[in-house]
C-alpha positions in Angstrom: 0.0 0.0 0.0 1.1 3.5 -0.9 2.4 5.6 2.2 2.7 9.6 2.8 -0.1 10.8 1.3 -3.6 10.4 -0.4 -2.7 9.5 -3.7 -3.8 6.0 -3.6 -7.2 7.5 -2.3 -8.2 10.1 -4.8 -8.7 7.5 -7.7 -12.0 5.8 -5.7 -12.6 9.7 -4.4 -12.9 10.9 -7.7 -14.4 7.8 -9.0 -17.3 8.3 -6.4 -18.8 10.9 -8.1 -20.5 8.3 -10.1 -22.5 6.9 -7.3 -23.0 10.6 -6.4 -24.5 10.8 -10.2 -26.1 8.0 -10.4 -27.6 7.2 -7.0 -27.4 10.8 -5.0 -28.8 13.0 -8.2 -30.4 10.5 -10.3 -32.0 7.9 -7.7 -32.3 9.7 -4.4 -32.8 13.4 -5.2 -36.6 12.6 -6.7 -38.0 12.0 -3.0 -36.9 16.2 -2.4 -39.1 16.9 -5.8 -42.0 14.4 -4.5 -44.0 16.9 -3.0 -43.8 19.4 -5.5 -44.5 17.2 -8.5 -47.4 16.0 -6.9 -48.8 19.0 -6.2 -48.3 20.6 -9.8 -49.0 17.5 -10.9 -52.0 15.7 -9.8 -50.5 12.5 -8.7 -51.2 10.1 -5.7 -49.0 8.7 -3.4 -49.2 5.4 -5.6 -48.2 7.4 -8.9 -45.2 9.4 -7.1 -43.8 5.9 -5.8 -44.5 4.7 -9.5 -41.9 7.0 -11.4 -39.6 5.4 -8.4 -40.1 1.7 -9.4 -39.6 3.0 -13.2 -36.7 4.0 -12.0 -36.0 0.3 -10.7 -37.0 -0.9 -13.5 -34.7 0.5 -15.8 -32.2 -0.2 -13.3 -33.1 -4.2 -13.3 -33.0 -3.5 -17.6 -29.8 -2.2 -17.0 -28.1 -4.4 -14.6 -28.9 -7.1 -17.4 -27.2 -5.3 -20.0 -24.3 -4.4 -18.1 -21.7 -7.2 -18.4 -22.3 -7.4 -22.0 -21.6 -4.0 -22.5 -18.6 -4.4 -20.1 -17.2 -7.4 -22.4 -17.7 -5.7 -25.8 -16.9 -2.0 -24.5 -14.8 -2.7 -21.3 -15.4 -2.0 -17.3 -14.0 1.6 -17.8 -16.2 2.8 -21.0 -18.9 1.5 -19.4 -18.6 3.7 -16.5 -18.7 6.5 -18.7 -21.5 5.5 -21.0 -22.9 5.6 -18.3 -22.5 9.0 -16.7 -23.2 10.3 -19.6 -26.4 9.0 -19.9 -27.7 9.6 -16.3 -26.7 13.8 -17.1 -28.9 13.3 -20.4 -31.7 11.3 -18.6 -32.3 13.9 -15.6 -32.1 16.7 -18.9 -34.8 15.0 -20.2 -37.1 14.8 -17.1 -36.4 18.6 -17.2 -38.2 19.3 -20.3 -41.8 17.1 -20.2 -44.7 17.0 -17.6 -46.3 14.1 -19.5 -46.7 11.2 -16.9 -45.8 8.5 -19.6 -42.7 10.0 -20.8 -41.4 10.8 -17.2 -41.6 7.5 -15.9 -39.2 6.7 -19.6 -36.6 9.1 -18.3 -36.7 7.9 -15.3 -36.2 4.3 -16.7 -33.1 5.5 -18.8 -31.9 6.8 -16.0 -32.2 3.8 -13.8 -30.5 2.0 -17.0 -27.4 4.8 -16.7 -27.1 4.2 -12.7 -27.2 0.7 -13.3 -24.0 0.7 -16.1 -22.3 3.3 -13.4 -22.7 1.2 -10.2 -21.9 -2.0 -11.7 -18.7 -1.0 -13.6 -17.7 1.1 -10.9 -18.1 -1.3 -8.1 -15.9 -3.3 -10.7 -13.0 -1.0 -10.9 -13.4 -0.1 -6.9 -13.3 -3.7 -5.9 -10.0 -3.5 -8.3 -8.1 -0.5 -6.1 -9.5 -2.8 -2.9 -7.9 -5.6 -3.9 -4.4 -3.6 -5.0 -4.4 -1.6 -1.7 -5.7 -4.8 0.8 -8.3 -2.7 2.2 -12.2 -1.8 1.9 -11.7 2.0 2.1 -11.9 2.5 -1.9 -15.6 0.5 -1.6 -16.8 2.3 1.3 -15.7 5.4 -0.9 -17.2 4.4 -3.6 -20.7 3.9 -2.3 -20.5 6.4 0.0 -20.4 8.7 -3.0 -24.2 8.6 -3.2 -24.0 10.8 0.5 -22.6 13.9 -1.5 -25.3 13.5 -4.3 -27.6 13.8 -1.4 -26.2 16.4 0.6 -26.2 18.7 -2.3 -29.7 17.7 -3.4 -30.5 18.9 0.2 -29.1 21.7 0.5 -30.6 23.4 -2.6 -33.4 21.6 -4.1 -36.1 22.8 -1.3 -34.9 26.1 -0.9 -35.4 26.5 -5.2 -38.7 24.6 -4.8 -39.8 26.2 -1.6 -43.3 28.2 -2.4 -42.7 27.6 -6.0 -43.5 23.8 -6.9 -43.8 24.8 -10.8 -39.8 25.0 -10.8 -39.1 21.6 -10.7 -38.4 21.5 -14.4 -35.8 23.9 -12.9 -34.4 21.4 -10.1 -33.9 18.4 -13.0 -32.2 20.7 -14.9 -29.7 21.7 -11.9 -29.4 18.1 -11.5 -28.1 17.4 -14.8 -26.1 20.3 -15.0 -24.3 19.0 -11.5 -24.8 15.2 -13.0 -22.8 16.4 -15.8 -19.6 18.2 -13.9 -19.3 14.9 -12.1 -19.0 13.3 -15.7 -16.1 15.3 -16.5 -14.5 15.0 -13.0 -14.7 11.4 -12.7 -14.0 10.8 -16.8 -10.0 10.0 -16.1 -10.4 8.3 -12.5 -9.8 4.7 -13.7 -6.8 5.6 -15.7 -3.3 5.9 -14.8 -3.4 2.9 -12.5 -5.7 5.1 -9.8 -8.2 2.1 -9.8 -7.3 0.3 -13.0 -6.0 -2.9 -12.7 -3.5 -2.2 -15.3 -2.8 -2.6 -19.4 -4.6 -6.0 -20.7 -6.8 -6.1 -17.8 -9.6 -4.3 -18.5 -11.8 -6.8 -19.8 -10.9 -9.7 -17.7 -13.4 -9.3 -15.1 -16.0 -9.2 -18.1 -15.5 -12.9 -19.2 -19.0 -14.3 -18.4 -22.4 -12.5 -18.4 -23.8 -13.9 -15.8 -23.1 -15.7 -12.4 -26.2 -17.4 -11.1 -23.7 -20.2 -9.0 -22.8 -16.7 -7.0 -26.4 -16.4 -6.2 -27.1 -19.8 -5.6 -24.1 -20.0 -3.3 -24.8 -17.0 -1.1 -28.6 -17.5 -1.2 -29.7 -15.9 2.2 -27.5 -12.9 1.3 -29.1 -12.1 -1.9 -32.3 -12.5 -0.2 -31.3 -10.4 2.5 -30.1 -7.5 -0.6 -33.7 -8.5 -1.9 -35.4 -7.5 1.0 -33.4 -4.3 1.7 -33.8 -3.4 -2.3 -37.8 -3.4 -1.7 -37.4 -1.6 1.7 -34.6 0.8 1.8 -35.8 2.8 -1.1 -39.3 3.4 0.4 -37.6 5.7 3.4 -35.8 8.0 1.1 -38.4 8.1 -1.6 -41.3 9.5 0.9 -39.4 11.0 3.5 -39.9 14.7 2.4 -44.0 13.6 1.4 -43.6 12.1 5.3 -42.2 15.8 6.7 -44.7 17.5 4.4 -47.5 15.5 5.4 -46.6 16.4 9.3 -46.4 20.4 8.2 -42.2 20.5 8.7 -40.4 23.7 7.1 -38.3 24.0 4.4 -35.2 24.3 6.9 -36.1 21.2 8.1 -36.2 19.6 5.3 -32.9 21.0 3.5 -31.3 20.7 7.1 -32.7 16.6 7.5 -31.6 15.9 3.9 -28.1 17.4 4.4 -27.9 15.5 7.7 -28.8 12.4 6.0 -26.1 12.9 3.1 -23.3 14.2 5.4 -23.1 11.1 7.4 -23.3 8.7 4.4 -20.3 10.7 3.2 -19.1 9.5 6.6 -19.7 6.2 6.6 -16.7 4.7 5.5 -14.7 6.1 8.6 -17.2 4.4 10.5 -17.7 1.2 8.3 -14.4 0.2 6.5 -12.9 -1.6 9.0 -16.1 -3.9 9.8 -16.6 -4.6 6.1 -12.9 -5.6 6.0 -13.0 -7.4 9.2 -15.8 -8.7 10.8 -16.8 -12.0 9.8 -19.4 -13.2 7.4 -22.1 -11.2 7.1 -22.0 -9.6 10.1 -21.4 -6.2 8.8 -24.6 -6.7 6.7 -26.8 -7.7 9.4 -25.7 -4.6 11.4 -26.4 -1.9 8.7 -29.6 -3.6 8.2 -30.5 -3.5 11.1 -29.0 -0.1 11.5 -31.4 0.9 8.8 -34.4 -0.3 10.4 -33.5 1.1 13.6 -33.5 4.4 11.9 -36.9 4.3 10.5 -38.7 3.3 13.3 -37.1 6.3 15.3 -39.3 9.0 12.9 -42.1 6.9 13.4 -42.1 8.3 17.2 -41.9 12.0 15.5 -42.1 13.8 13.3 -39.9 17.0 15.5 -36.7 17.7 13.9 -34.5 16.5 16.7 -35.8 13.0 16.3 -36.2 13.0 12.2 -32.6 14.5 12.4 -31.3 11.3 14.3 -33.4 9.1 12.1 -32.2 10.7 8.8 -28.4 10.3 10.6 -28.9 7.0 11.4 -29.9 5.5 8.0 -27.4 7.7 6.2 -24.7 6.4 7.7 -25.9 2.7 7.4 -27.6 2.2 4.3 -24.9 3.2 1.9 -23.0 0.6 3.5 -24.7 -2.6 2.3 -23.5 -2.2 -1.1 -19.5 -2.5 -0.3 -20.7 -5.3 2.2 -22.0 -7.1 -0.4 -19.6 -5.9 -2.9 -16.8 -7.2 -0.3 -18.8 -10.7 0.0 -18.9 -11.1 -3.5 -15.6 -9.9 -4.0 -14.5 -13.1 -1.2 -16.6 -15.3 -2.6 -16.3 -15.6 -6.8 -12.9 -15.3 -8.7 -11.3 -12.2 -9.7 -12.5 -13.0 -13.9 -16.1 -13.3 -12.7 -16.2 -10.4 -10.4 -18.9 -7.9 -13.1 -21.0 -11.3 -14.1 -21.9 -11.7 -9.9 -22.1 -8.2 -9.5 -24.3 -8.3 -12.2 -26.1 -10.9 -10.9 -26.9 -9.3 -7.4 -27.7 -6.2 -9.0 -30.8 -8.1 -11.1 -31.8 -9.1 -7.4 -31.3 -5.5 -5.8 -33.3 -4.4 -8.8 -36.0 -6.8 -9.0 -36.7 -5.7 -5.4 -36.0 -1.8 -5.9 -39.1 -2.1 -8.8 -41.6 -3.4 -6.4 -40.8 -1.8 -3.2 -41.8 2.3 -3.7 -45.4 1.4 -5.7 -46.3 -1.2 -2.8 -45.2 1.2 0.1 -46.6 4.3 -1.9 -49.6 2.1 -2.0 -50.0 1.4 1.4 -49.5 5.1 2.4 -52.0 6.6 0.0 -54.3 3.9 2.7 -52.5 4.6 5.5 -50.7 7.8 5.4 -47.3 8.2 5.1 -46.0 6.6 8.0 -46.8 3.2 6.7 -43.2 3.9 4.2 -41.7 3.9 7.7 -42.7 0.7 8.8 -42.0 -0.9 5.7 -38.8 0.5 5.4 -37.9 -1.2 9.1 -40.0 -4.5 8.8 -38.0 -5.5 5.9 -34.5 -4.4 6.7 -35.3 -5.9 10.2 -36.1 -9.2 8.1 -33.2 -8.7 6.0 -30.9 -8.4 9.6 -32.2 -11.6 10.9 -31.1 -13.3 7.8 -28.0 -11.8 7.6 -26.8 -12.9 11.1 -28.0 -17.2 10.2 -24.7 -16.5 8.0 -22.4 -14.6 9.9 -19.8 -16.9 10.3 -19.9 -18.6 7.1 -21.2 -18.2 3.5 -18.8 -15.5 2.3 -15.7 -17.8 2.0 -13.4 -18.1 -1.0 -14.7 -21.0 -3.0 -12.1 -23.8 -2.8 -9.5 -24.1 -5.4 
């Protein structure tokens, strides 16, 4: 490992601006323009959680097409397709109020996150393995935290009084969706996260790994269920504050929190993901996560949302690199983008269904019921977890 400096950090750094893209601007930052698209727009609870499980959807289209694109364009174009697509994606949302072309860019963009995550969990899991540590994957996911922050800090004060600028808001997220495109454009390149000349396809060999799935079955239910739940808490949460009459500043200020402390997380979770056996570190961001939801269930003041929005930004960013890390323990170096792949179809698959069902539910029993979803099934997901937490994740033999 490199010594007397951060040089062998500002590869993944830089590189995180692609979950930042891709999950902080193009995934996350819709549950800020929730309320104000609903209310320019006509939609129910159901509808708003609808565009979100487009969203899914493309990214389960996506996660399919992503190791063939890896094999035929490589791990590092792929990247980049990507982020270039997410910035053209959120442009488009910008410019159309029809509900059947909205739910399409969001699709494309779910597609565009999916090509980004994939490939760059790829090329993160790369620097990991150079540098013998999780820090680049904690990094790396926790990219998504600055995405949010920033969302939070400006989309409610631009939409606050004024709902009929949220054209406005998707075009400042592709504008900042493109910057990170530039920025991150030479971060696997000069051996920052690259594995190095005549490597690039390697990890793009196979398409597919079901045998990783089949292997480490509870965990990729365990991703399942926190796919379906996760997404529901950061979907609804501003619909939640709005619904219980909380200010702008408390929104901005609860979305900022929640971002900050994913941006933290991997001082707080490297060393379990590296360390701790199994699937332990899973099981405790799960239940971490649901931990977090049920605090705003006990109110909606901004002392207790603030802990809650704290509490699950600093957990749920993790599960990613933990699986990332199990995956990357579990399946050889050549198949590493076929099982990642392959977990993404599962995270996707339950990412679709989770924000219509909990949007569902809350158009019947008010927003709230996205909070107990959001902690039932991460709770579930936590149980799971721990039946594997000393074995399941081991190197396959030979």
């Amino acid at each position: 490992m490199a010594r007397g400096g951060p040089g062998p950090w500002l590869g993944p750094a830089r590189l995180a601006l692609g979950t930042a893209s891709a999950l902080g601007l193009a995934r996350f930052a819709y549950g800020l323009l929730v309320p104000a698209m609903r209310a320019e727009l006509g939609w129910s609870l159901a509808q708003a959680g609808a565009l979100t499980t487009a969203n899914g959807l493309g990214y389960l289209l996506g996660a399919v097409a992503t190791a063939p694109v890896a094999r035929r364009l490589g791990v590092t174009a792929t990247f980049r397709l990507g982020m270039v697509l997410t910035a053209v994606a959120l442009a488009a949302t910008a410019v159309t109020s029809s509900y059947p072309l909205i739910p399409l860019t969001r699709a494309t963009a779910g597609a565009a996150g999916a090509l980004v995550f994939i490939a760059g969990g790829v090329l993160a899991s790369r620097a990991a393995a150079r540098l013998r540590s999780a820090v680049p994957l904690t990094i790396y996911f926790a990219g998504a935290g600055l995405g949010i922050a920033i969302s939070g800090a400006t989309l409610p004060l631009l939409l606050d009084g004024h709902p009929s600028r949220w054209p406005l808001a998707w075009g400042g997220l592709a504008a900042a969706a493109g910057l990170a495109t530039v920025i991150s454009w030479t971060a696997a390149r000069g051996g920052t996260v690259d594995a190095g000349p005549g490597r690039e396809d390697a990890s793009a060999a196979t398409v597919f790994d079901l045998r990783a799935v089949t292997r480490l079955w509870r965990i990729a239910t365990a991703y399942l269920l926190f796919a379906a739940g996760y997404i529901a808490y950061i979907t609804f949460l501003s619909a939640y504050l709005t619904a219980h009459h909380a200010s702008t500043l408390q929104v901005s200020a609860t979305w900022a929190v929640l971002g900050l402390a994913g941006m933290a997380a991997p001082a707080l979770w490297s060393r379990p993901v590296s360390t701790w056996p199994g699937a332990t570190a899973l099981a405790a961001a799960l239940a971490g996560i649901s931990a977090a939801a049920a605090v705003a269930l006990i109110s909606a003041a901004p002392a207790v949302v603030a802990g809650s929005a704290a509490g699950y930004g600093a957990t749920f960013l993790v599960v990613p690199a933990a699986i990332t890390s199990l995956i990357h323990a579990a399946v050889p170096r050549p198949d590493w983008t076929a099982a990642l792949a392959t977990f993404t179809i599962v995270f996707a698959a339950g990412q679709t269904a989770g924000p219509y069902l909990a949007g569902a539910l809350a158009d019947r029993y008010g927003t709230g019921a996205t909070l107990v979803w959001t902690a039932a099934l991460c709770a579930a997901g936590a149980a799971l977890s721990m039946t594997v937490s000393r074995r399941g994740a081991a190197p396959p033999a030979g």
